[in-house]
C-alpha positions as CSV (number, residue, x, y, z in Angstrom):
1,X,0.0,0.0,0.0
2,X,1.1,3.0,-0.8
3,X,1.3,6.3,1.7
4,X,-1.0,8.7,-0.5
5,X,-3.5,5.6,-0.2
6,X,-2.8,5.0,3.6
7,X,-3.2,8.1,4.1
8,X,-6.3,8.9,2.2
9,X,-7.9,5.5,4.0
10,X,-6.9,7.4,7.1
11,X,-8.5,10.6,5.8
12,X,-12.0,8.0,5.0
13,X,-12.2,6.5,8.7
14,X,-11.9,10.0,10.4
15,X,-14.4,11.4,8.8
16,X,-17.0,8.4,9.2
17,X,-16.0,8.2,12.9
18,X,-16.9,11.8,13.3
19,X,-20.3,11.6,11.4
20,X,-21.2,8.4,13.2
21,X,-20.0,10.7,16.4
22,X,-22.4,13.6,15.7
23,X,-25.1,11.7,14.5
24,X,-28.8,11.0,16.3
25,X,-29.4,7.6,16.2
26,X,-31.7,4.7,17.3
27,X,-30.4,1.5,18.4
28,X,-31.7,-2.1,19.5
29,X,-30.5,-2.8,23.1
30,X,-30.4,-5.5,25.7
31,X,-31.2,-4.7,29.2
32,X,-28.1,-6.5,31.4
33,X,-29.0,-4.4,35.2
34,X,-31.5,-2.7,36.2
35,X,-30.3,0.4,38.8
36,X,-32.1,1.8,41.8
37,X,-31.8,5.6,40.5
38,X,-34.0,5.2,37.2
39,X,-30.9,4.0,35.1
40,X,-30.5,0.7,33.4
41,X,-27.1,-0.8,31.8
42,X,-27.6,-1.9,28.4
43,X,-25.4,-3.3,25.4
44,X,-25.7,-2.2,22.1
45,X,-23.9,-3.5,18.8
46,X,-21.6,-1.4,19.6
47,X,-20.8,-1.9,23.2
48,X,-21.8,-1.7,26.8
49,X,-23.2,1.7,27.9
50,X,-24.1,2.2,31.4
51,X,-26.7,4.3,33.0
52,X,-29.0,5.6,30.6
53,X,-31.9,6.9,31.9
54,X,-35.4,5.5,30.9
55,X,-38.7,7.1,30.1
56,X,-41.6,7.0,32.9
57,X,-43.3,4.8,30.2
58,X,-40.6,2.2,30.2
59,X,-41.8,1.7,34.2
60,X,-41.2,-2.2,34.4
61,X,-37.4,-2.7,32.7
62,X,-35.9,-6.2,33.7
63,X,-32.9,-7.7,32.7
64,X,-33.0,-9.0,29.1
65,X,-35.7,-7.2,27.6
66,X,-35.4,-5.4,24.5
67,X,-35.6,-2.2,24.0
68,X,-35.6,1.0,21.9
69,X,-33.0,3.4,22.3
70,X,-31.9,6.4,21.3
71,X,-29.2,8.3,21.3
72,X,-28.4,12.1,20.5
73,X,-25.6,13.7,18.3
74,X,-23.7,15.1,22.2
75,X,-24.0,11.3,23.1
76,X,-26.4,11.3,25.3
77,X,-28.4,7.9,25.3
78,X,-31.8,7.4,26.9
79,X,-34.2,4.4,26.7
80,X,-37.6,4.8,24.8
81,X,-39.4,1.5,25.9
82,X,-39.1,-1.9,25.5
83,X,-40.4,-4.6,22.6
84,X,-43.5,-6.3,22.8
């Protein structure tokens, strides 16, 4: 490989890892622990998060369910409800 091509591959990934970044997006989720202050702990395709809050609709989460969650372009993830 050559270094204009490493370096325009380099270039490439940057600038899908920022859009990705800054992007709103809904996932699919797995509940793995359920917290005492609102929060659950869920895993994603892309990884564990911990602590996102859940909304007052979502009032029953246990561990495994499925939910709906979303996730704004400062990173900030919160659940929407689980699947029926």
């Amino acid at each position: 490989m050559t270094l204009a091509k490493s370096l325009v591959d380099a270039v490439q990934r940057a600038a899908q890892r920022a859009v990705e970044q800054q992007g709103a997006a809904w996932f699919l989720a797995k509940v793995t622990a359920v917290n005492s202050n609102g929060t659950v702990d869920i895993s994603t395709a892309r990884g564990p998060v911990a602590g996102v809050r859940r909304l007052k609709s979502y009032s029953a989460p246990a561990v495994n369910d499925v939910v709906k969650v979303s996730r704004n372009a400062d990173g900030n993830w919160i659940v929407d409800g689980a699947l029926a």
